[in-house]
BAROLUM-801972 format. One record per residue: residue number from 1; residue in three letters; x, y, z of N, C-alpha, C in turn. Coordinates in steps of 0.05 Angstrom, whole numbers. Each point is the difference from the previous one (the first is absolute). Layout:
@num = NUM residu = ALA nX = X nY = Y nZ = Z caX = X caY = Y caZ = Z cX = X cY = Y cZ = Z
...
***
This chain:
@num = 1 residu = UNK nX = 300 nY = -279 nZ = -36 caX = -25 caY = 12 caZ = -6 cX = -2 cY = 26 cZ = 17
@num = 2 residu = UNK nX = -11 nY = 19 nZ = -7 caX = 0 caY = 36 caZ = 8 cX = -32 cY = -4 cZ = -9
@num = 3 residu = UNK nX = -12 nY = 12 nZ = 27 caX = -28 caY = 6 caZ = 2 cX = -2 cY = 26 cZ = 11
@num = 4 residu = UNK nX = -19 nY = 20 nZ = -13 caX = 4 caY = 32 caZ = 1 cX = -31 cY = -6 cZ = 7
@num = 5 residu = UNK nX = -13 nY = 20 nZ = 34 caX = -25 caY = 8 caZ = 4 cX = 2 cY = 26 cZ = 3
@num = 6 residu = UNK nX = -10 nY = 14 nZ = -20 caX = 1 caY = 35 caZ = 1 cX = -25 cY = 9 cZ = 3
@num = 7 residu = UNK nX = -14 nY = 24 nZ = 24 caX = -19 caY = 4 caZ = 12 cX = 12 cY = 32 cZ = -14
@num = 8 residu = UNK nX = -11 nY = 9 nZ = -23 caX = -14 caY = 22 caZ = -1 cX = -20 cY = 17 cZ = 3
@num = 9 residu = UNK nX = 6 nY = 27 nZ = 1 caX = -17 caY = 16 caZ = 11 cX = -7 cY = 31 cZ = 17
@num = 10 residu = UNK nX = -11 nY = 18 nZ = 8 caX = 5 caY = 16 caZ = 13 cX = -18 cY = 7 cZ = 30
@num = 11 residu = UNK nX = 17 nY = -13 nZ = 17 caX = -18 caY = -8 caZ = 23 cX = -8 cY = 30 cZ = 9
@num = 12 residu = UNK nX = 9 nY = 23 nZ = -6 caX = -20 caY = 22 caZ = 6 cX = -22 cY = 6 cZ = -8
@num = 13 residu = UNK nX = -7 nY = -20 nZ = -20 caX = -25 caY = 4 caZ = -20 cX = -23 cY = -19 cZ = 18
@num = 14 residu = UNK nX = -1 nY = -2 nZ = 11 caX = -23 caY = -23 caZ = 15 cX = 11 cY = -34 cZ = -17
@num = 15 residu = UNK nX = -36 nY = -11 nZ = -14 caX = 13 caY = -8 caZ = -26 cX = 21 cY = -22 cZ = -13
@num = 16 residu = UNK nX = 7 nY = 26 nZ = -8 caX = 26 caY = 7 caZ = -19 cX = 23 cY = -12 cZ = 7
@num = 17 residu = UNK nX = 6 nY = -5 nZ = 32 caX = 17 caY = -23 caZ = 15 cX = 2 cY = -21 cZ = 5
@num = 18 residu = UNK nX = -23 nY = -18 nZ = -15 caX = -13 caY = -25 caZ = 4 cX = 25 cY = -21 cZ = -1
@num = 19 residu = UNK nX = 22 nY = 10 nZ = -23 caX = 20 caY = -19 caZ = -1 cX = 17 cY = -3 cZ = 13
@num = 20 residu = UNK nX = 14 nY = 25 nZ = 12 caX = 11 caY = 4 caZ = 22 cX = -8 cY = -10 cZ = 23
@num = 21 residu = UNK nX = -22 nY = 3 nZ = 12 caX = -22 caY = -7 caZ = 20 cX = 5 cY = -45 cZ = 2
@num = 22 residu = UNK nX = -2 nY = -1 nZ = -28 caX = -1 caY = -29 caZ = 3 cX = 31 cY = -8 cZ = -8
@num = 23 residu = UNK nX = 19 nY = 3 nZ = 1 caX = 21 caY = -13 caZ = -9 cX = 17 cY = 11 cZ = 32
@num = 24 residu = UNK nX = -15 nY = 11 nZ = 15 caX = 17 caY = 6 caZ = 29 cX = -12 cY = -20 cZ = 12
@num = 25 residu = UNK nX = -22 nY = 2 nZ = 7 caX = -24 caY = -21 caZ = 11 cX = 14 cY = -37 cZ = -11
@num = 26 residu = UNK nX = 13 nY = 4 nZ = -17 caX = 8 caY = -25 caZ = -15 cX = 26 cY = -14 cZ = 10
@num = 27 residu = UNK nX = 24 nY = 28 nZ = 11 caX = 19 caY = -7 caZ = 8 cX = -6 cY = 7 cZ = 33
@num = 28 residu = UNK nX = -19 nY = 6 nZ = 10 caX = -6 caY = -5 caZ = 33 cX = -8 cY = -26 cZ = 4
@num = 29 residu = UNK nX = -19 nY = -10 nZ = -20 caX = -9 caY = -21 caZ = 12 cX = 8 cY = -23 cZ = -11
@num = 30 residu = UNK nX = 22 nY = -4 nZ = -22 caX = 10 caY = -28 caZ = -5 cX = 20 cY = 4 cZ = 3
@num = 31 residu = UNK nX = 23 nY = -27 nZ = -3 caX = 26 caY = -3 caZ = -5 cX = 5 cY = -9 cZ = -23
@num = 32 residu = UNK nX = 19 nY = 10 nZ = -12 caX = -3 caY = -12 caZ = -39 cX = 34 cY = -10 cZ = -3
@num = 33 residu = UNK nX = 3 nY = -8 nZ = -14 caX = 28 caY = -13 caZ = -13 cX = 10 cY = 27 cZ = -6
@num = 34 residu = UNK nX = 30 nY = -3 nZ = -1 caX = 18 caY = 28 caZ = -3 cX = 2 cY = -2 cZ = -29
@num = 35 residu = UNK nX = -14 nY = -19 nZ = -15 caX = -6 caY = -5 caZ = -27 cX = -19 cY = 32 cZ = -19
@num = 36 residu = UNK nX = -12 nY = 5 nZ = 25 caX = -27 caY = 22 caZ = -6 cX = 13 cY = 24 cZ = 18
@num = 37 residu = UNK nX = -10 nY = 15 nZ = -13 caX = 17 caY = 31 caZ = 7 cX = -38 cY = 21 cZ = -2
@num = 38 residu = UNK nX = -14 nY = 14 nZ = 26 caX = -13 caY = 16 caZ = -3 cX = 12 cY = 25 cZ = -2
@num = 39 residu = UNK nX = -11 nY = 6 nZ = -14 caX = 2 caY = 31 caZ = -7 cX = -21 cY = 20 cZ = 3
@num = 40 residu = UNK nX = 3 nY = 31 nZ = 20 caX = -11 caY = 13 caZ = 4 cX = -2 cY = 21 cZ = -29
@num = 41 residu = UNK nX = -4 nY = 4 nZ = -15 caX = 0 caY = 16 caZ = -22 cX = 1 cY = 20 cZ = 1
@num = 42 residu = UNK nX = -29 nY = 7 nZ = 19 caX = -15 caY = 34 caZ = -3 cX = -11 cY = -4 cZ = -29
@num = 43 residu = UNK nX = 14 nY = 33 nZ = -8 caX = -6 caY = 15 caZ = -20 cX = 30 cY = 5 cZ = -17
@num = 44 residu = UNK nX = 12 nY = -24 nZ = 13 caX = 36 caY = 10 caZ = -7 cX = 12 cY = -2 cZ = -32
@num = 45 residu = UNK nX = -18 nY = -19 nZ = -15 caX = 1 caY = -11 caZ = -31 cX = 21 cY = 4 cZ = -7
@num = 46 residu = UNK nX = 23 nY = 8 nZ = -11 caX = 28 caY = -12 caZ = -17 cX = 25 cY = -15 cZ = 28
@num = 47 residu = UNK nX = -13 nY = 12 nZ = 22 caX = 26 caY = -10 caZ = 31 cX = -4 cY = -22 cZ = 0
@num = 48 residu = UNK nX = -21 nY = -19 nZ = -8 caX = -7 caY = -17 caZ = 8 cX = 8 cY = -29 cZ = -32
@num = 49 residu = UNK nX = 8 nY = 17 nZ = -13 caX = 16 caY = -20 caZ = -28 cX = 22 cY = -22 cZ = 4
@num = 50 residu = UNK nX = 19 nY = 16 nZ = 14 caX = 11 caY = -21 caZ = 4 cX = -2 cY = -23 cZ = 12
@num = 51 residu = UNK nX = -17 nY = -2 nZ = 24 caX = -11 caY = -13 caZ = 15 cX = -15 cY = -27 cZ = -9
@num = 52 residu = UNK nX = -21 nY = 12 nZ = -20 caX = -15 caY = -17 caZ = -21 cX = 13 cY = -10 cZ = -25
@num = 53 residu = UNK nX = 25 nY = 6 nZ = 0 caX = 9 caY = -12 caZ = -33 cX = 5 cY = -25 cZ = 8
@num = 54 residu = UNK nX = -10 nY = -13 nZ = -20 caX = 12 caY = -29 caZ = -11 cX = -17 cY = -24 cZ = 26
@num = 55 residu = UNK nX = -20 nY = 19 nZ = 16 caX = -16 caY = -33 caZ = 19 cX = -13 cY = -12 cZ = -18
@num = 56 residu = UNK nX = -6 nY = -22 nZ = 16 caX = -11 caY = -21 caZ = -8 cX = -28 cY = 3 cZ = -11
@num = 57 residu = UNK nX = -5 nY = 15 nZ = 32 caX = -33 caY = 7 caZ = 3 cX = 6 cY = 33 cZ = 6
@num = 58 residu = UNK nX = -15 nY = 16 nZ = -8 caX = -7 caY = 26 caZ = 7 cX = -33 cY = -2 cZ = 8
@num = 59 residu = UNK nX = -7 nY = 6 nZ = 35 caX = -24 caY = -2 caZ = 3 cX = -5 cY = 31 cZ = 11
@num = 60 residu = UNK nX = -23 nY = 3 nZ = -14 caX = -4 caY = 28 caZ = 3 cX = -31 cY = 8 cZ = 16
@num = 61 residu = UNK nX = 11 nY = 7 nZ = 25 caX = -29 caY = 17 caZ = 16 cX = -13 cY = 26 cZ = -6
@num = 62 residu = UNK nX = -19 nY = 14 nZ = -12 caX = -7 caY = 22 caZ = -6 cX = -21 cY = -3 cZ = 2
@num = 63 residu = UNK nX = -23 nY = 30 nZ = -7 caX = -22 caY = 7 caZ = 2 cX = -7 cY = 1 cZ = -29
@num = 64 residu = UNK nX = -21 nY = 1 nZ = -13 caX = -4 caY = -5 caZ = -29 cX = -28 cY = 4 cZ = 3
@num = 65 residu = UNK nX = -10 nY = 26 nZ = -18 caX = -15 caY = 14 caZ = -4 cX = -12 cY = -20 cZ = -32
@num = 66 residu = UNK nX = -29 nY = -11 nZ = -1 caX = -8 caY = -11 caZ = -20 cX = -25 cY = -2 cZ = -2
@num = 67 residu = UNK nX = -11 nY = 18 nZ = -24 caX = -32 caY = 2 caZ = -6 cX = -8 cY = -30 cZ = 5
@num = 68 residu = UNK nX = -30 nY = 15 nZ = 8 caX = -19 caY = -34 caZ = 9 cX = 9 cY = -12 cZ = 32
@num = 69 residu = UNK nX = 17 nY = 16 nZ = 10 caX = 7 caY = -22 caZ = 26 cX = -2 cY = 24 cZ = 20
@num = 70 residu = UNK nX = -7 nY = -21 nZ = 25 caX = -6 caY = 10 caZ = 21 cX = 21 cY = 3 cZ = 24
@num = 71 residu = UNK nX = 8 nY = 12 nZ = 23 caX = 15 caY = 7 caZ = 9 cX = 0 cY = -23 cZ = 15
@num = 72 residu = UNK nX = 31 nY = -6 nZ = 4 caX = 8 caY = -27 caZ = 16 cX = 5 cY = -28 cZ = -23
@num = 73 residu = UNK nX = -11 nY = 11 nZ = -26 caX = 3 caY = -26 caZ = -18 cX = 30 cY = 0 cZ = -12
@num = 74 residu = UNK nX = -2 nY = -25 nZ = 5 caX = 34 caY = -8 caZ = -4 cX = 7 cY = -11 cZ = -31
@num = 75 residu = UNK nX = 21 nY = 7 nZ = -20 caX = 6 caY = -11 caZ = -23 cX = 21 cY = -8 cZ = -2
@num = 76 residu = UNK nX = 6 nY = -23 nZ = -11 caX = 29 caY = -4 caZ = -5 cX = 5 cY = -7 cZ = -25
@num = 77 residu = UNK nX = 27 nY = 18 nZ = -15 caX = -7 caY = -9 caZ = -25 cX = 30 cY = -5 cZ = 6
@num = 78 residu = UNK nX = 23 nY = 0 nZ = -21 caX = 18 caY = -26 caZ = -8 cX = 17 cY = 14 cZ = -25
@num = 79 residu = UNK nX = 25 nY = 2 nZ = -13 caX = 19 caY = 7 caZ = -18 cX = -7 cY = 7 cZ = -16
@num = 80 residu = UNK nX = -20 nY = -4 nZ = -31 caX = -7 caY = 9 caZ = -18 cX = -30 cY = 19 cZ = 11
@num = 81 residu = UNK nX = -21 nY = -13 nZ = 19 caX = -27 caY = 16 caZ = 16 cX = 19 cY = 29 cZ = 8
@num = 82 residu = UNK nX = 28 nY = -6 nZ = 9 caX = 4 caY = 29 caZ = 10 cX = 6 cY = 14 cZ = -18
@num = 83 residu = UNK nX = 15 nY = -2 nZ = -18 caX = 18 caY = 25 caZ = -26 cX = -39 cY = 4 cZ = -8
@num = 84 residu = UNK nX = -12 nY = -14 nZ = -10 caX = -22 caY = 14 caZ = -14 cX = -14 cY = 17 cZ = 26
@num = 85 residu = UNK nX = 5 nY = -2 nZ = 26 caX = -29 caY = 20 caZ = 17 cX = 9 cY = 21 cZ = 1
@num = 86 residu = UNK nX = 36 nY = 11 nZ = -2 caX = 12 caY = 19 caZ = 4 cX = -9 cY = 16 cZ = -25
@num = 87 residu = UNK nX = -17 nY = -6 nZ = -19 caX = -5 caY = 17 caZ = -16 cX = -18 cY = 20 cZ = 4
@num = 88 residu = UNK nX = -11 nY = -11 nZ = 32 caX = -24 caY = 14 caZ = 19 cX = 11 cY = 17 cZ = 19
@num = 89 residu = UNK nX = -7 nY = 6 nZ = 22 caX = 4 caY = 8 caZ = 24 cX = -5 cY = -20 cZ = 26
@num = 90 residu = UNK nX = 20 nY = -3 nZ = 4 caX = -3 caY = -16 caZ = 20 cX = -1 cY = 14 cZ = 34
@num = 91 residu = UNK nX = 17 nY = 17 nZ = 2 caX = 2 caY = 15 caZ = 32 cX = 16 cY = 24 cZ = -11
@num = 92 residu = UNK nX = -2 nY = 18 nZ = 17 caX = 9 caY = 26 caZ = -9 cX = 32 cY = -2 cZ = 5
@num = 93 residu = UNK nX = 18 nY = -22 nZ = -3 caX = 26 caY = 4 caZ = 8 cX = 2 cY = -30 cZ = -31
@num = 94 residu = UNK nX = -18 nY = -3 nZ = -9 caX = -4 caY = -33 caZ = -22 cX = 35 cY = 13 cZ = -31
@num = 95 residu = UNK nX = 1 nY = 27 nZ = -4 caX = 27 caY = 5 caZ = -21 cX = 23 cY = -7 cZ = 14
@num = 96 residu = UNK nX = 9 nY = 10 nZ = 27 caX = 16 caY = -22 caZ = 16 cX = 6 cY = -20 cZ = 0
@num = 97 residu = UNK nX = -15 nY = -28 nZ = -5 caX = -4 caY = -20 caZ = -2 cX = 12 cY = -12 cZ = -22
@num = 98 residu = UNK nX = -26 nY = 14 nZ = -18 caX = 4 caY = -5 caZ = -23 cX = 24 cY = 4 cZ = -11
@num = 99 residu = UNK nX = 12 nY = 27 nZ = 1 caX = 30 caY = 6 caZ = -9 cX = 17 cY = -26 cZ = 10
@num = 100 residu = UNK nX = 5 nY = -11 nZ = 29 caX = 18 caY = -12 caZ = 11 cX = -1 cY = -26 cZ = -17
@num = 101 residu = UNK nX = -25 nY = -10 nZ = -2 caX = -8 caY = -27 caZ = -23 cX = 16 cY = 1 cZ = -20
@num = 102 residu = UNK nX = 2 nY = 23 nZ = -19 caX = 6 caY = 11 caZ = -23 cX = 28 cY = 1 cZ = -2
@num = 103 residu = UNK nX = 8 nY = 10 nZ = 22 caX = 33 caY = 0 caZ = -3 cX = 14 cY = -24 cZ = 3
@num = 104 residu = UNK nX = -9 nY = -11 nZ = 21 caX = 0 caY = -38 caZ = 7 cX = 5 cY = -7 cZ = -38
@num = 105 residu = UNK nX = -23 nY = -3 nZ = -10 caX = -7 caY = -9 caZ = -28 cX = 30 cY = 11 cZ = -20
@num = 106 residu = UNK nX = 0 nY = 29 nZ = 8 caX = 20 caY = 5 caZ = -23 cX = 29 cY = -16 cZ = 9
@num = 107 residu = UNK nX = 11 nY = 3 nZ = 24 caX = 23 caY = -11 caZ = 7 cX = 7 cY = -23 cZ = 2
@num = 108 residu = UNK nX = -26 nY = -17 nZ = -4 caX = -5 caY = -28 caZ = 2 cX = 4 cY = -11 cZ = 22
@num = 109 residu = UNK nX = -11 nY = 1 nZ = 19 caX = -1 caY = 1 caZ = 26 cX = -21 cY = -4 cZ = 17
@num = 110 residu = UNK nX = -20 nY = -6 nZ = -26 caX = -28 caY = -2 caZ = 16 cX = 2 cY = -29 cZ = 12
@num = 111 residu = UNK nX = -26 nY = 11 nZ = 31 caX = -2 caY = -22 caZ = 11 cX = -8 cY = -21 cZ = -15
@num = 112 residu = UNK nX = -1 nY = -33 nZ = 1 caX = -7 caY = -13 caZ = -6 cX = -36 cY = -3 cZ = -11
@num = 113 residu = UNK nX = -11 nY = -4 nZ = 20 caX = -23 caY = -3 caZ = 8 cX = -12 cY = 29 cZ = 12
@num = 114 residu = UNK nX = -19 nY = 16 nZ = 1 caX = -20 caY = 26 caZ = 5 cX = -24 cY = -10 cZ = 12
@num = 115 residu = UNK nX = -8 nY = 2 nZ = 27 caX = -30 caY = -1 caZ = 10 cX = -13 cY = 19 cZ = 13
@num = 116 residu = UNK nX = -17 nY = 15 nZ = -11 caX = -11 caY = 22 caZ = 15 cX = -25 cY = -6 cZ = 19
@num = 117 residu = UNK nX = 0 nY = 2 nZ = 24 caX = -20 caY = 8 caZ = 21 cX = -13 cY = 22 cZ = 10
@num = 118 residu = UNK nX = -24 nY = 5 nZ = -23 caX = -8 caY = 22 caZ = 4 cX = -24 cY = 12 cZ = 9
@num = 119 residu = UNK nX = -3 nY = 17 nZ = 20 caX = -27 caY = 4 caZ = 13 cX = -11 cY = 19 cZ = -2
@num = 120 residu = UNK nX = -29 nY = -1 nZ = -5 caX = -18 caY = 29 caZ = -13 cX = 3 cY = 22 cZ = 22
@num = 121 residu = UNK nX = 3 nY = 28 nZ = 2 caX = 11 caY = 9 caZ = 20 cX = -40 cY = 4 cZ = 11
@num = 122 residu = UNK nX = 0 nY = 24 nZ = 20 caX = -22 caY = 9 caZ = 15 cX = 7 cY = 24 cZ = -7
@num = 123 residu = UNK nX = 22 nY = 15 nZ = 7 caX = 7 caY = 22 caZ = 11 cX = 27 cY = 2 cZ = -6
@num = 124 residu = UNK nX = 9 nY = 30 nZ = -10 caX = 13 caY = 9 caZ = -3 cX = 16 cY = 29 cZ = 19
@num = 125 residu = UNK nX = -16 nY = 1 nZ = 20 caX = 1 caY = 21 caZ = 13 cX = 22 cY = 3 cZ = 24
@num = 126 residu = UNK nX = 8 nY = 24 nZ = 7 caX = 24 caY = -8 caZ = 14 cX = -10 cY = 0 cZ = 25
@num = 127 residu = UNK nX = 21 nY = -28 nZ = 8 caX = 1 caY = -21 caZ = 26 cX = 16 cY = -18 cZ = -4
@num = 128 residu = UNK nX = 8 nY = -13 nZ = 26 caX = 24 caY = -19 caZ = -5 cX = -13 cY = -22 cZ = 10
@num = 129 residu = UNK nX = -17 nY = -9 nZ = -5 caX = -26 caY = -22 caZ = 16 cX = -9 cY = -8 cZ = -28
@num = 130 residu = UNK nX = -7 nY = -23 nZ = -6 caX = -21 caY = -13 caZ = -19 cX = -32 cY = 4 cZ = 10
@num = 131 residu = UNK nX = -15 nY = 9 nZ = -27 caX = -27 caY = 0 caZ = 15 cX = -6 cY = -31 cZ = 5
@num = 132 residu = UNK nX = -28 nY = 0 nZ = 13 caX = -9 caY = -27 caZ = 5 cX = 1 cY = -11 cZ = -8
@num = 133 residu = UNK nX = -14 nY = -4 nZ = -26 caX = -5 caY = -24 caZ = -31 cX = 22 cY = -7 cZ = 0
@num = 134 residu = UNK nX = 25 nY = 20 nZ = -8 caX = 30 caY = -18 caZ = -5 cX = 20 cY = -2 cZ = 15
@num = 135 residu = UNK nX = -7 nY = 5 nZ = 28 caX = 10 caY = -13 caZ = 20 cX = -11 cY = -28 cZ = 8
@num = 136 residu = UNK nX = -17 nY = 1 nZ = -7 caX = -23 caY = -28 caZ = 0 cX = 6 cY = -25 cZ = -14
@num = 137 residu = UNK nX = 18 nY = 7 nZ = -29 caX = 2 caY = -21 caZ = -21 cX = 43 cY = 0 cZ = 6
@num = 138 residu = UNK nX = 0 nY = 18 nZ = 15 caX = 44 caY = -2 caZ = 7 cX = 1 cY = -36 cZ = 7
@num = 139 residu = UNK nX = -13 nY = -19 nZ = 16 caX = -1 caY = -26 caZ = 3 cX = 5 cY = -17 cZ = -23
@num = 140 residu = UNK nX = -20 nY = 9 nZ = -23 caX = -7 caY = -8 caZ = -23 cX = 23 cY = -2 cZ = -18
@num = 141 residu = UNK nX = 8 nY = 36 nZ = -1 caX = 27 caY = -6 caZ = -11 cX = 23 cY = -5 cZ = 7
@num = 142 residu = UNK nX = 10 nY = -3 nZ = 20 caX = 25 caY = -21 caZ = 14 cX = -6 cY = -18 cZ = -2
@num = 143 residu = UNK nX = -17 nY = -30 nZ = -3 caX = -10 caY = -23 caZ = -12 cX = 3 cY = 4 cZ = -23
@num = 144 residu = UNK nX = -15 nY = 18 nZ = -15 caX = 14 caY = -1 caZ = -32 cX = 32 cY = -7 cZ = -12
@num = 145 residu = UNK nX = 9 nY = 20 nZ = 19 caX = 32 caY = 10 caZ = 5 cX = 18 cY = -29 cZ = 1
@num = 146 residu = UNK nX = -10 nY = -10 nZ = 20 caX = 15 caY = -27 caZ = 5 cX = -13 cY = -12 cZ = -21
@num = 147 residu = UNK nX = -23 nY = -15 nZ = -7 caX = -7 caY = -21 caZ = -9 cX = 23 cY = 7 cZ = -33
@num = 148 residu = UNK nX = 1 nY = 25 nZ = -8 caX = 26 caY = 5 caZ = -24 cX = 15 cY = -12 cZ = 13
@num = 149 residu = UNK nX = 15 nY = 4 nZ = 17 caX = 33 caY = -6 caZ = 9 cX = -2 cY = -37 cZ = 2
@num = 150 residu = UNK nX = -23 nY = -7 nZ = 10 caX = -1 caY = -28 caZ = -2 cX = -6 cY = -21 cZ = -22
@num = 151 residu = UNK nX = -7 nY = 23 nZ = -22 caX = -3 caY = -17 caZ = -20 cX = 22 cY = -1 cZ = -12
@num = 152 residu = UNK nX = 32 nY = 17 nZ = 14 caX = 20 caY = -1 caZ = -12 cX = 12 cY = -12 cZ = 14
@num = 153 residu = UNK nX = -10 nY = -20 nZ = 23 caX = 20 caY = -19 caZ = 15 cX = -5 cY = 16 cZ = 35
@num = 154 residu = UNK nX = -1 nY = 15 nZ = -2 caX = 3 caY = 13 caZ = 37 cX = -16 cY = -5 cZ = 16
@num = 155 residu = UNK nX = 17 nY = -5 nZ = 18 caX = -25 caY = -8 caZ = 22 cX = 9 cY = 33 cZ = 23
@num = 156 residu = UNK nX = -24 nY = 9 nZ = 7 caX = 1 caY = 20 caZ = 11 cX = -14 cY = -20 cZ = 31
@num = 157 residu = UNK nX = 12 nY = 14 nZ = 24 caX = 1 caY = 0 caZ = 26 cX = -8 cY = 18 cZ = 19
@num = 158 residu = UNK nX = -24 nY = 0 nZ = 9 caX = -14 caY = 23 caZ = 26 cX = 18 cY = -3 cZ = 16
@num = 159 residu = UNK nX = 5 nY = 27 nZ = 1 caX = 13 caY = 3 caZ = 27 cX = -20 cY = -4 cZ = 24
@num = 160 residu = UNK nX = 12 nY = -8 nZ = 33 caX = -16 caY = -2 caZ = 11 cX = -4 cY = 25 cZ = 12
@num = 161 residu = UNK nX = -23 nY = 4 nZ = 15 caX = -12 caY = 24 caZ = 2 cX = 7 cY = 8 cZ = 28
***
């Protein structure tokens, strides 16, 4: 089994790094099976293909811009929830993504399973700091993060402090 945690994003954007922000925070503070592979992304979208072809799980950290929601609100949507949101905007780096999905798809190579973790941003502005609100809910989504990986069998391990 190949478990993919990819934290996209652009941590100069405030924000915009939320995934990044939480998928570092994720490999500081647990120990995971060499089963699961994090991945720092960025903004890097096709470097990061090979990496993701053919997992099990592809879990995905990002920021996700969505009428009606308030900053810090968290969504997770899932394989078919994702191909239809990309018909939106999701983050100003979301054709990246989307392309890498797409080529996955054509080569047949897509991950198994797709889970997106996504958080309404605050701020877009440049800084390399999360504002408050979604520095506030980063807890929230590393519990999300795992509770995926454990519904695929993993037991994740705090490191001690």
């Amino acid at each position: 089994m190949r478990l993919v945690v990819l934290g996209v994003g652009n941590i100069l954007m405030s924000d915009e790094g939320v995934g990044v922000h939480a998928v570092t925070a994720l490999a500081d503070g647990y120990d995971l099976p060499d089963c699961v592979e994090i991945i720092d992304g960025g903004t890097s979208g096709m470097d990061c293909l090979d990496r993701i072809a053919d997992a099990d799980l592809l879990l995905i950290a990002d920021c996700m811009r969505s009428p009606g929601k308030q900053p810090g609100d968290i969504t997770r949507l899932a394989d078919d929830q994702i191909n239809a949101w990309f018909k939106t905007k999701i983050s100003p780096h979301q054709v990246g993504l989307s392309d890498v999905l797409a080529a996955c798809c054509f080569h047949g190579i897509s991950p198994k399973k797709v889970v997106l973790i996504g958080v309404q941003p605050a701020s877009f502005e440049t800084s390399m700091e999360l504002t408050p609100a979604i520095a506030a809910v980063l807890p929230r989504v590393i519990d999300d993060l795992l509770a995926e990986l454990a519904a695929f069998g993993i037991t994740a391990t705090a490191k001690a402090a």
